[in-house]
C-alpha atoms as an extended CHARMM CRD file, in Angstrom:
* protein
*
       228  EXT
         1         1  UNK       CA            -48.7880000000      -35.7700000000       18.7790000000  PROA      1               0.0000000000
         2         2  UNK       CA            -46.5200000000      -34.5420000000       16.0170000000  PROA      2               0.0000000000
         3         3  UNK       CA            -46.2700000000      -30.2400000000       15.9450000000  PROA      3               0.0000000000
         4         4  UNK       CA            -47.0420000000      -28.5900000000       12.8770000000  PROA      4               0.0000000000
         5         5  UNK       CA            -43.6480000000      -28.1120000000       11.7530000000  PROA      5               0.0000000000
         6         6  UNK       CA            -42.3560000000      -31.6860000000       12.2420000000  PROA      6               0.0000000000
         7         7  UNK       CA            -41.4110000000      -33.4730000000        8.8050000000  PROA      7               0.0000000000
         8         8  UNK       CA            -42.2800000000      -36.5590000000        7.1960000000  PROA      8               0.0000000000
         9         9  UNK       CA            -39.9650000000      -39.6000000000        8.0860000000  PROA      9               0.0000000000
        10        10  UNK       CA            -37.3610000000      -40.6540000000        5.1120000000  PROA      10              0.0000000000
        11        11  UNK       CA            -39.4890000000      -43.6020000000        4.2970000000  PROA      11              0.0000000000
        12        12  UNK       CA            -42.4260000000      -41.2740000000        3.5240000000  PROA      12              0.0000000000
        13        13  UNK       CA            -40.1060000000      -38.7260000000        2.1050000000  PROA      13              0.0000000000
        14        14  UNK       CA            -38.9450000000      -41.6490000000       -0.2660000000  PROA      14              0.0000000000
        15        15  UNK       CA            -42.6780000000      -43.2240000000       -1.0640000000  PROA      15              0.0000000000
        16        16  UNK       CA            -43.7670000000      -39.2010000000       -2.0060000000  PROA      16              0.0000000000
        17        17  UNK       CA            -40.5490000000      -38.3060000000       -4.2780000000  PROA      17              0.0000000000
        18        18  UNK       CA            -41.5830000000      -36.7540000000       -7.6520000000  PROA      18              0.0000000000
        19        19  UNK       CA            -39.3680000000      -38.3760000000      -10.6830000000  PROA      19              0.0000000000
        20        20  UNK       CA            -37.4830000000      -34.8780000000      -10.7060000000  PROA      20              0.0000000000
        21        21  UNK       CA            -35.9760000000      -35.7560000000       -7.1770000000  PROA      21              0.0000000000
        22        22  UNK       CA            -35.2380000000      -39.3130000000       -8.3890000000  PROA      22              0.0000000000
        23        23  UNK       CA            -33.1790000000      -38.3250000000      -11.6830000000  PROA      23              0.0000000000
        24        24  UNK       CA            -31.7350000000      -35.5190000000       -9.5160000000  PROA      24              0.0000000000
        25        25  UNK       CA            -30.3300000000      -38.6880000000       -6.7460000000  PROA      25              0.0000000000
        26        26  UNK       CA            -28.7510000000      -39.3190000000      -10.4920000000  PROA      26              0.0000000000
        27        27  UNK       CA            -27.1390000000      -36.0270000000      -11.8100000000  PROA      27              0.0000000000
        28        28  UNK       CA            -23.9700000000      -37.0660000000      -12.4330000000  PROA      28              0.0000000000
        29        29  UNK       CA            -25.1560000000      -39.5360000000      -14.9540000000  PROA      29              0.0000000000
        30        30  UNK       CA            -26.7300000000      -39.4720000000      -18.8370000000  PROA      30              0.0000000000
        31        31  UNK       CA            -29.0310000000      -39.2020000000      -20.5630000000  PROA      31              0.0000000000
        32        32  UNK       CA            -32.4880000000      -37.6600000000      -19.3270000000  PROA      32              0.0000000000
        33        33  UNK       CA            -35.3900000000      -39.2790000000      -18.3470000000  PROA      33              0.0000000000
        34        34  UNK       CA            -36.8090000000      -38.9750000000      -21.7100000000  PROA      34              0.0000000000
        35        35  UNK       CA            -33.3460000000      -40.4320000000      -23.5520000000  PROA      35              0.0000000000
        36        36  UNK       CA            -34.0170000000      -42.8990000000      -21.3020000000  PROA      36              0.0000000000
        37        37  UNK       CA            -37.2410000000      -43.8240000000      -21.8060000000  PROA      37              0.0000000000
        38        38  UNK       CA            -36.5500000000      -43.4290000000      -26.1470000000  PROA      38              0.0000000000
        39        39  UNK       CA            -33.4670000000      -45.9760000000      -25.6570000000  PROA      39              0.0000000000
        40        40  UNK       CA            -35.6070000000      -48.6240000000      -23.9820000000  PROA      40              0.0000000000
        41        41  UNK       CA            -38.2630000000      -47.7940000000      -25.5590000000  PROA      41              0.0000000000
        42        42  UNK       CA            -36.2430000000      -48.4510000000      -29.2570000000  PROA      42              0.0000000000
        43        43  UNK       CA            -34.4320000000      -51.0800000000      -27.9110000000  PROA      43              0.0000000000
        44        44  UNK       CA            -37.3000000000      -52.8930000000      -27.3930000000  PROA      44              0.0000000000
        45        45  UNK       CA            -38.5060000000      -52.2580000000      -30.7750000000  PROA      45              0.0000000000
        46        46  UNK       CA            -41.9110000000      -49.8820000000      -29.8320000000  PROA      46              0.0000000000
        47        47  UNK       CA            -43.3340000000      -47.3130000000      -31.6310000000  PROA      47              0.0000000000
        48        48  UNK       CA            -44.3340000000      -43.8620000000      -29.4900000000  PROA      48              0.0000000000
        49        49  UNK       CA            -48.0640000000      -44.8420000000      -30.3090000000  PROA      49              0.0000000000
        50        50  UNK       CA            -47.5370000000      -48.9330000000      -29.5370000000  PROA      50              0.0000000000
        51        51  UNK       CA            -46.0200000000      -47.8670000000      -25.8390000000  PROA      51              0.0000000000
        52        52  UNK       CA            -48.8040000000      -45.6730000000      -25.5060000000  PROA      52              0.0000000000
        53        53  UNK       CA            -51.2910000000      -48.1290000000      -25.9630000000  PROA      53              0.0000000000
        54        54  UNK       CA            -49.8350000000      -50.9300000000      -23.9790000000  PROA      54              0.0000000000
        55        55  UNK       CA            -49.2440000000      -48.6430000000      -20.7350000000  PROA      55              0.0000000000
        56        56  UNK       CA            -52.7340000000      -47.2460000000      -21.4770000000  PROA      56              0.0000000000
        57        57  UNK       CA            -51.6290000000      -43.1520000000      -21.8800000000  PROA      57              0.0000000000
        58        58  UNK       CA            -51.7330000000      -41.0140000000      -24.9860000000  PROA      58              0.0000000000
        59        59  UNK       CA            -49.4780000000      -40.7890000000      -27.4720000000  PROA      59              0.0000000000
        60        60  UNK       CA            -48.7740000000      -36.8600000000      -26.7250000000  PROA      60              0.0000000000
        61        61  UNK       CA            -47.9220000000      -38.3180000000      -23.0290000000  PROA      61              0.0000000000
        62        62  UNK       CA            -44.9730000000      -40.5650000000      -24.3090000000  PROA      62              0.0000000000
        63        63  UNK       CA            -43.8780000000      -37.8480000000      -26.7400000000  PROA      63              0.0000000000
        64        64  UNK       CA            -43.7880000000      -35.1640000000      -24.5360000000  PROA      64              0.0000000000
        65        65  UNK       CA            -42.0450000000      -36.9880000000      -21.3210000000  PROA      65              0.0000000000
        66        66  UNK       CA            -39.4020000000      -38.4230000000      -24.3350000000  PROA      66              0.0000000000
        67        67  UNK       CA            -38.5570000000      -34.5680000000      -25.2570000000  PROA      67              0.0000000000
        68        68  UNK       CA            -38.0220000000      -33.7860000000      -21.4230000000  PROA      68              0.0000000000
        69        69  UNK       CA            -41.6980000000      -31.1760000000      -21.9450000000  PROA      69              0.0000000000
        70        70  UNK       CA            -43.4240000000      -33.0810000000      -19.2290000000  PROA      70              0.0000000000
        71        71  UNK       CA            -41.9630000000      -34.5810000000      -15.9180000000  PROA      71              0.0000000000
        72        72  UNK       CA            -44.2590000000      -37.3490000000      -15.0630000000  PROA      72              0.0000000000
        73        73  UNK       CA            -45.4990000000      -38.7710000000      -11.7300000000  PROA      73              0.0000000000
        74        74  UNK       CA            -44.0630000000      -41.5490000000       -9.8280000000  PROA      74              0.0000000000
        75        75  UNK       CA            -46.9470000000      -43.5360000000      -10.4230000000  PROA      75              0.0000000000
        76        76  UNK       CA            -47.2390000000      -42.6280000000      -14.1120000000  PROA      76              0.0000000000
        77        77  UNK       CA            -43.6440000000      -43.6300000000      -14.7200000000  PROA      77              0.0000000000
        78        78  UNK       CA            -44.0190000000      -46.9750000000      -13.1960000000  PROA      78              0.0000000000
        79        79  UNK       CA            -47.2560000000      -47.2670000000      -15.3740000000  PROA      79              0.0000000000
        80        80  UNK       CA            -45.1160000000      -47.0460000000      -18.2010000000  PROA      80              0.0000000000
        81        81  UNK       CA            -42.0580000000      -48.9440000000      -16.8980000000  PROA      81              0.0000000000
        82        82  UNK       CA            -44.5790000000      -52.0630000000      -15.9420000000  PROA      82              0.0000000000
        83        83  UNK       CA            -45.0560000000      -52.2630000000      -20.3260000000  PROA      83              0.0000000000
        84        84  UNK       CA            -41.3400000000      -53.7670000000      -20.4760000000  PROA      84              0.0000000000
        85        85  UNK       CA            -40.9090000000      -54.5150000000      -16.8360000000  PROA      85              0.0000000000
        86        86  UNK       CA            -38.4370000000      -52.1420000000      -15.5690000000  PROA      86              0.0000000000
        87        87  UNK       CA            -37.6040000000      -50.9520000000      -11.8670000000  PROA      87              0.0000000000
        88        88  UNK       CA            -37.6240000000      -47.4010000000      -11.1890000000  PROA      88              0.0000000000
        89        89  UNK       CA            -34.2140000000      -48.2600000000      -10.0600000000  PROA      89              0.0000000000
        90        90  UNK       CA            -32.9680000000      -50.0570000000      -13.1220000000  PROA      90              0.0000000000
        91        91  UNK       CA            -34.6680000000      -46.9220000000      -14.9400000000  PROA      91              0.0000000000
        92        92  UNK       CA            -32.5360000000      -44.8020000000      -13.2720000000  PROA      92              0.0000000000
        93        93  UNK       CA            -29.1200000000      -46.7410000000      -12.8910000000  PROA      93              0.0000000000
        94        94  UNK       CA            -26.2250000000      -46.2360000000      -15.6040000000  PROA      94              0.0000000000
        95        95  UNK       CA            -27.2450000000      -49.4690000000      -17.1710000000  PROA      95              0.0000000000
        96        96  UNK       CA            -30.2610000000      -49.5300000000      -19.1520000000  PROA      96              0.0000000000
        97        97  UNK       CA            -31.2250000000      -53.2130000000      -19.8280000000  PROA      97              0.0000000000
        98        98  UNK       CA            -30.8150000000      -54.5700000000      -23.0950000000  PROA      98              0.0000000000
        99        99  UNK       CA            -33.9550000000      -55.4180000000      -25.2640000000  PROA      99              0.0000000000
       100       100  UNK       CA            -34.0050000000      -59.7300000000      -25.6110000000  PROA      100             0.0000000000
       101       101  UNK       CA            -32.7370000000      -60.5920000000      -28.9460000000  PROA      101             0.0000000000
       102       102  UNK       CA            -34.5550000000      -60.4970000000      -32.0280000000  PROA      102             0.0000000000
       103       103  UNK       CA            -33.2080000000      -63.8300000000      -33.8410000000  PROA      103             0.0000000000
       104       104  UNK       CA            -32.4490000000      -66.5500000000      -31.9300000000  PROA      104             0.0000000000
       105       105  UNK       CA            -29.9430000000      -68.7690000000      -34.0780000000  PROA      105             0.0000000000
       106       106  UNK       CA            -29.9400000000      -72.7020000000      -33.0600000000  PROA      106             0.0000000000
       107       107  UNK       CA            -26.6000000000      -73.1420000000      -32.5140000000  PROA      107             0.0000000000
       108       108  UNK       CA            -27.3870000000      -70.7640000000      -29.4430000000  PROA      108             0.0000000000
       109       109  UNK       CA            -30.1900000000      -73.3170000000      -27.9870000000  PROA      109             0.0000000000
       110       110  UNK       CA            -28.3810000000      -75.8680000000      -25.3540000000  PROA      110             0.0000000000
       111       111  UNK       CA            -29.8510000000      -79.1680000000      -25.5850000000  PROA      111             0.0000000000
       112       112  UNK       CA            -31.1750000000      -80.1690000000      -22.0160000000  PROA      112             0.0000000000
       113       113  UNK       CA            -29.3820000000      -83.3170000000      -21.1670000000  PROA      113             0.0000000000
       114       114  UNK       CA            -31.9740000000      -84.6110000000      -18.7800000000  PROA      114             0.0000000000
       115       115  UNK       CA            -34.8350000000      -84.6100000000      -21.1660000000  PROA      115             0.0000000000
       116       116  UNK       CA            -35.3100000000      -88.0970000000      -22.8350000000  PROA      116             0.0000000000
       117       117  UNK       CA            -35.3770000000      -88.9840000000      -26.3600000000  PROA      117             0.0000000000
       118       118  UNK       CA            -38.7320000000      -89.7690000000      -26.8960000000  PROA      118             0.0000000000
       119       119  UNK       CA            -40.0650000000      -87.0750000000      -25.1910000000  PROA      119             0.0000000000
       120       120  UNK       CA            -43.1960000000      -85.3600000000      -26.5620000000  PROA      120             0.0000000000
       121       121  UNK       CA            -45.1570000000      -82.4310000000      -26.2410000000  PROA      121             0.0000000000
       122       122  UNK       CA            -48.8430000000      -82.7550000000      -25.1330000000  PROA      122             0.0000000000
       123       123  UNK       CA            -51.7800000000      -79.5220000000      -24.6890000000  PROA      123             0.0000000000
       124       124  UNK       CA            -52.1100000000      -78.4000000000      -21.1530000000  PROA      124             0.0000000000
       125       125  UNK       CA            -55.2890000000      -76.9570000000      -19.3040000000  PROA      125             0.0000000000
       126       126  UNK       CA            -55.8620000000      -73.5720000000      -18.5310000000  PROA      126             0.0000000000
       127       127  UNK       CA            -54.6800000000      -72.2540000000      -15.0560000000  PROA      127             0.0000000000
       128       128  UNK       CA            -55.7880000000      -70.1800000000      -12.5060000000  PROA      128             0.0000000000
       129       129  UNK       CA            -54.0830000000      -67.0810000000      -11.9150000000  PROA      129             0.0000000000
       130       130  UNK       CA            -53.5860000000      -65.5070000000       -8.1330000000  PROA      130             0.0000000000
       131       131  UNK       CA            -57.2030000000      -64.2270000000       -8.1240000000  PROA      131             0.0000000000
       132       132  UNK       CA            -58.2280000000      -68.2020000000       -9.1020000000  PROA      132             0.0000000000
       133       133  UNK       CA            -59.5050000000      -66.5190000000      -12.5340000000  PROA      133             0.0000000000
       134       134  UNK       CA            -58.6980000000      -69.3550000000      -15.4550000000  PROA      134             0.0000000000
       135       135  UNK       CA            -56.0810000000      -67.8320000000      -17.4110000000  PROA      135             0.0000000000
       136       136  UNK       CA            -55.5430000000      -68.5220000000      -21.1020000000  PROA      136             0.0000000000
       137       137  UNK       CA            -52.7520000000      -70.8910000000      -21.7880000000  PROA      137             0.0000000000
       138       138  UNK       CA            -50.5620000000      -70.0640000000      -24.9260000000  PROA      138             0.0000000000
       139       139  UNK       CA            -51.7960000000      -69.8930000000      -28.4180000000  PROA      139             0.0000000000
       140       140  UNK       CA            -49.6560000000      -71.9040000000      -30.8200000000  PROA      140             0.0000000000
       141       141  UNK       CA            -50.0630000000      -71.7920000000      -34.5030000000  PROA      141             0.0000000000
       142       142  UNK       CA            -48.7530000000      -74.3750000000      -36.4870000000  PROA      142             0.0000000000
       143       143  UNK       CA            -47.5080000000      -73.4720000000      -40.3520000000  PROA      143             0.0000000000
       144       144  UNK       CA            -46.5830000000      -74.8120000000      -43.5920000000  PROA      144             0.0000000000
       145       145  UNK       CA            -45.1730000000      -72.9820000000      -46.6090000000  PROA      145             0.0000000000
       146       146  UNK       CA            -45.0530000000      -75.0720000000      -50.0910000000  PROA      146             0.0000000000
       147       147  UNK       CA            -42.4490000000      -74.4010000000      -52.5630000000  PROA      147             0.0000000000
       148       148  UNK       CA            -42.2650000000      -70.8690000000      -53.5180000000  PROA      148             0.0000000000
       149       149  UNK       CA            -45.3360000000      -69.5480000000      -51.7310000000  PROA      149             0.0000000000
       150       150  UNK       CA            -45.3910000000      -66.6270000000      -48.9990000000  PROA      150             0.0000000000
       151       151  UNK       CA            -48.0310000000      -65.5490000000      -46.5060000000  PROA      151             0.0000000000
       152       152  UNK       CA            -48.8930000000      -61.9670000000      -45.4450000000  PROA      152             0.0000000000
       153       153  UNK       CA            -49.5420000000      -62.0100000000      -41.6490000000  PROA      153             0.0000000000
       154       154  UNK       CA            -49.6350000000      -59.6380000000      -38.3220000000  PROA      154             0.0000000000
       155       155  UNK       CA            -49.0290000000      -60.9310000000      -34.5490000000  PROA      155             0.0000000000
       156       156  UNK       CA            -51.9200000000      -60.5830000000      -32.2480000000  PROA      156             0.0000000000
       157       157  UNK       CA            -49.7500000000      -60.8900000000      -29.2070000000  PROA      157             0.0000000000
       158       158  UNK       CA            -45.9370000000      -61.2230000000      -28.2240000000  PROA      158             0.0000000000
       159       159  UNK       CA            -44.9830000000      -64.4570000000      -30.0130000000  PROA      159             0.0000000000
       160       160  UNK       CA            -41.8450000000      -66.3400000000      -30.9290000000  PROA      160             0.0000000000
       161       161  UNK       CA            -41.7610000000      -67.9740000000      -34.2010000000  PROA      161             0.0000000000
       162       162  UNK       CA            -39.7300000000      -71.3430000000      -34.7340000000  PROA      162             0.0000000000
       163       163  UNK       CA            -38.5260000000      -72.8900000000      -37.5980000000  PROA      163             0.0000000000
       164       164  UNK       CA            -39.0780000000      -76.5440000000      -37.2170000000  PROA      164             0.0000000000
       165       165  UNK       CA            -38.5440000000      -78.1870000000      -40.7820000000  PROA      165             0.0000000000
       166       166  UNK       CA            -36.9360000000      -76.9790000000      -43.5100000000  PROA      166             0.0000000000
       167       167  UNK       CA            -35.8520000000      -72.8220000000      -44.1710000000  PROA      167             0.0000000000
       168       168  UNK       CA            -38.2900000000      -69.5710000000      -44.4970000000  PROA      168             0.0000000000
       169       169  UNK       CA            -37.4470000000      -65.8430000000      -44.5570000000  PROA      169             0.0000000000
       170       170  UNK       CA            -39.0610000000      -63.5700000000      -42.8620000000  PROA      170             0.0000000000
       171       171  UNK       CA            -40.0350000000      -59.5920000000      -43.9070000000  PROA      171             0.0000000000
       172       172  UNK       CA            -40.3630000000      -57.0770000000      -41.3620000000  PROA      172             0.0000000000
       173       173  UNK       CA            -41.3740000000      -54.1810000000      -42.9190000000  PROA      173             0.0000000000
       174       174  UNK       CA            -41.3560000000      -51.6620000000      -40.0420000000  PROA      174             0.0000000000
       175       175  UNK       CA            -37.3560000000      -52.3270000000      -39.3720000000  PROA      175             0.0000000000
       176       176  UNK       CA            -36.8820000000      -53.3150000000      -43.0170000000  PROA      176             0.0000000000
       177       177  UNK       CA            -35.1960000000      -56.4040000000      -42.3980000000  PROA      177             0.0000000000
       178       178  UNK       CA            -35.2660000000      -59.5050000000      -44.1520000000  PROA      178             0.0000000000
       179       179  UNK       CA            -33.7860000000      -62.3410000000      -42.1770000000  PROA      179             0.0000000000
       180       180  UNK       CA            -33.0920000000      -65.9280000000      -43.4960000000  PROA      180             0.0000000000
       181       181  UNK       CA            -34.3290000000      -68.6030000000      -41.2360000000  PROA      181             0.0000000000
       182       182  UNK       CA            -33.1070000000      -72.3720000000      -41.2440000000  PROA      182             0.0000000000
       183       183  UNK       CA            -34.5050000000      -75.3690000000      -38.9100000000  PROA      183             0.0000000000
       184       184  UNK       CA            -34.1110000000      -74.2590000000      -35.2690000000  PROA      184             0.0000000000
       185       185  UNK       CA            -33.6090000000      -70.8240000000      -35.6000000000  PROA      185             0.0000000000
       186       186  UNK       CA            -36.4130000000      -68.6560000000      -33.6840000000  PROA      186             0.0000000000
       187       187  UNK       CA            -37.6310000000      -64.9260000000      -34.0810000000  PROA      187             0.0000000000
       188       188  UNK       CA            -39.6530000000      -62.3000000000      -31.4520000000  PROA      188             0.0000000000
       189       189  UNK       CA            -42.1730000000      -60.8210000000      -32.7610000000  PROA      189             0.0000000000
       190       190  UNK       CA            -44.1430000000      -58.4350000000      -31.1480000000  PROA      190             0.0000000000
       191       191  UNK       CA            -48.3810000000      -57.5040000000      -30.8630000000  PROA      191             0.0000000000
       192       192  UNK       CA            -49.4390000000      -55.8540000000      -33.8560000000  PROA      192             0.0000000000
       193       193  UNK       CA            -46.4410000000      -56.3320000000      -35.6110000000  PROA      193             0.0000000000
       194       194  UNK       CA            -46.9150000000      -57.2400000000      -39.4800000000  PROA      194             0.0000000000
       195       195  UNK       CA            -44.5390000000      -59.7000000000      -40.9150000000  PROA      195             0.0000000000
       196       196  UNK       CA            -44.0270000000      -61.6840000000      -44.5010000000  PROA      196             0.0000000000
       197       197  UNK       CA            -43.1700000000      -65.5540000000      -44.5510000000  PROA      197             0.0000000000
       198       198  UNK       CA            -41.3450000000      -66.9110000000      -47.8040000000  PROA      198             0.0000000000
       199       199  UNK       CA            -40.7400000000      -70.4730000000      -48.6430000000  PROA      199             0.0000000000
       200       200  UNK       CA            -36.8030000000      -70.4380000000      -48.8360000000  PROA      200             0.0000000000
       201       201  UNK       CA            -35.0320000000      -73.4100000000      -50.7520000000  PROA      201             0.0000000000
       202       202  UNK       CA            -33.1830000000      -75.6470000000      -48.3380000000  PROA      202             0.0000000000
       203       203  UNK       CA            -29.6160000000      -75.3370000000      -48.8110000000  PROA      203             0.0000000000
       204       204  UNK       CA            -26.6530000000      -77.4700000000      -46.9950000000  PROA      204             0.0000000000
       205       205  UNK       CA            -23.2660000000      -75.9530000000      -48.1520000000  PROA      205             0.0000000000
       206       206  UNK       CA            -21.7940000000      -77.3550000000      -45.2330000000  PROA      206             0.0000000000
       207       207  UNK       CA            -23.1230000000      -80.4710000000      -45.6880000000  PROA      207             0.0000000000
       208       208  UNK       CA            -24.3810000000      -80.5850000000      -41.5610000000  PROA      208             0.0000000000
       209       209  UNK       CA            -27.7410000000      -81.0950000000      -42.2200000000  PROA      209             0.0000000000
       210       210  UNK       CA            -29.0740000000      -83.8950000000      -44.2900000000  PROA      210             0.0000000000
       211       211  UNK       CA            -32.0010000000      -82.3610000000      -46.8070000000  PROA      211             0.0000000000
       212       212  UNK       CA            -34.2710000000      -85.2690000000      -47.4930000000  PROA      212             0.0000000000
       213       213  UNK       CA            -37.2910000000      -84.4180000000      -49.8660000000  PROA      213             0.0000000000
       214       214  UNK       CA            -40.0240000000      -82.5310000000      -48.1150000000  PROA      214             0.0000000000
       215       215  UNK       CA            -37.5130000000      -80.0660000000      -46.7030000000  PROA      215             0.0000000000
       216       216  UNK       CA            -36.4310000000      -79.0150000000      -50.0610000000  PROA      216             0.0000000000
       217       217  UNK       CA            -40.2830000000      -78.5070000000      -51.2810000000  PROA      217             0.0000000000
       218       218  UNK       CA            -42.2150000000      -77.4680000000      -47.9490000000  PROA      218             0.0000000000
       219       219  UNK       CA            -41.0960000000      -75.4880000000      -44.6730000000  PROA      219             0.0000000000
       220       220  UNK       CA            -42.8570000000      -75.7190000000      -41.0560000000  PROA      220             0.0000000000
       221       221  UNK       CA            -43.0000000000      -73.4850000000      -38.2920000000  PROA      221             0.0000000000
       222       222  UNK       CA            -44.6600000000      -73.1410000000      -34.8760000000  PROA      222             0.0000000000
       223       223  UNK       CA            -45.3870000000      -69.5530000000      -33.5370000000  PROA      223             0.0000000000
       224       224  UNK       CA            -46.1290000000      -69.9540000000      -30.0530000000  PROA      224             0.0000000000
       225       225  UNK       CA            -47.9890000000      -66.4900000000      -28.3010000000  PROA      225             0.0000000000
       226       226  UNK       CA            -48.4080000000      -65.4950000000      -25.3990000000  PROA      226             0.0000000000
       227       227  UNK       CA            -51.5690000000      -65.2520000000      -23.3290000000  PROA      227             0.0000000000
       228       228  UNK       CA            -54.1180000000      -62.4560000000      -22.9200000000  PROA      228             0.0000000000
């Protein structure tokens, strides 16, 4: 039987450490815990109030921990850490991970040599998740923009939005961008985020893509979202 002064074994001593030991294991290294958790937290392009509602705390809770006020639990961190995912390790190591792209160009996509030509895409089922729930498969939203005509819209959830015909820009208001979009490029956008779609004339300096007639007078996209 253990004596009142005996002391908890390392692996307890590790599962119990407040996240002022665990920056202290990381002294010699910058920034804070609350630099950290502003640079991921901007790199991953989320407002103070949209972190706080994904990882379910206040806003004053992701303020105050980003000014160094507050030194939050173990457990709280990871609460917050589980909106990007990030390890407490990763958190804490000299390398905080860099957000995914925002544009994804189409000279970046490889072409995957084993798929066949005349493949083509068909709906799939929901599936169960580990609990044997039915989970929601992905929402995709198929669009079409005539000659000079733009759409107001907002993202319910994550979502990646493809060119697939012709060229659009895209307004985000929040970062004040305004990015041009041709056939196969692809942008993130993220929940609640409010965007502006404009019908862009199809243009081939280069002369690499062939314009035939509906690409000059109509664009199409898919904006595939992700469950939940």
């Amino acid at each position: 039987m253990p004596s009142a002064n005996s002391t908890p074994s390392p692996a307890r001593q590790t599962s119990t450490a407040s996240t002022d030991e665990l920056q202290a294991r990381h002294a010699n290294t910058s920034p804070t815990l609350g630099q950290r958790l502003r640079i991921l937290r901007t790199r991953h392009g989320l407002s103070q109030r949209e972190l706080a509602k994904r990882a379910n705390v206040t806003n004053s809770t992701i303020s105050q921990v980003e000014q160094d006020a507050v030194s939050p639990s173990v457990s709280s961190l990871n609460k917050i850490l589980d909106v990007f995912p990030v390890s407490l390790s990763h958190f804490f190591s000299d390398e905080i991970p860099e957000a995914p792209a925002r544009v994804l160009r189409r000279e970046e996509h490889a072409p995957c040599e084993e798929s066949p030509a005349d493949t083509r895409l068909r709906k799939i089922p929901d599936w169960p998740d580990a609990s044997g729930q039915r989970r929601q498969k992905p929402q995709v939203t198929l669009g079409r923009l005539e000659d000079q005509d733009s759409v107001s819209l907002q993202a319910s959830h994550d979502s990646l939005l493809l060119v697939t015909r012709g060229q659009l820009r895209i307004e985000l208001p929040a970062e004040a961008l305004d990015i041009h979009l041709r056939s196969g490029d692809a942008v993130r956008l993220q929940a609640g985020e409010r965007y502006r779609l404009h019908h862009a004339q199809a243009q081939d300096a280069d002369g690499s893509e062939p314009l035939d007639e509906e690409s000059l007078t109509a664009c199409h996209w898919s904006c595939i979202a992700s469950a939940g």
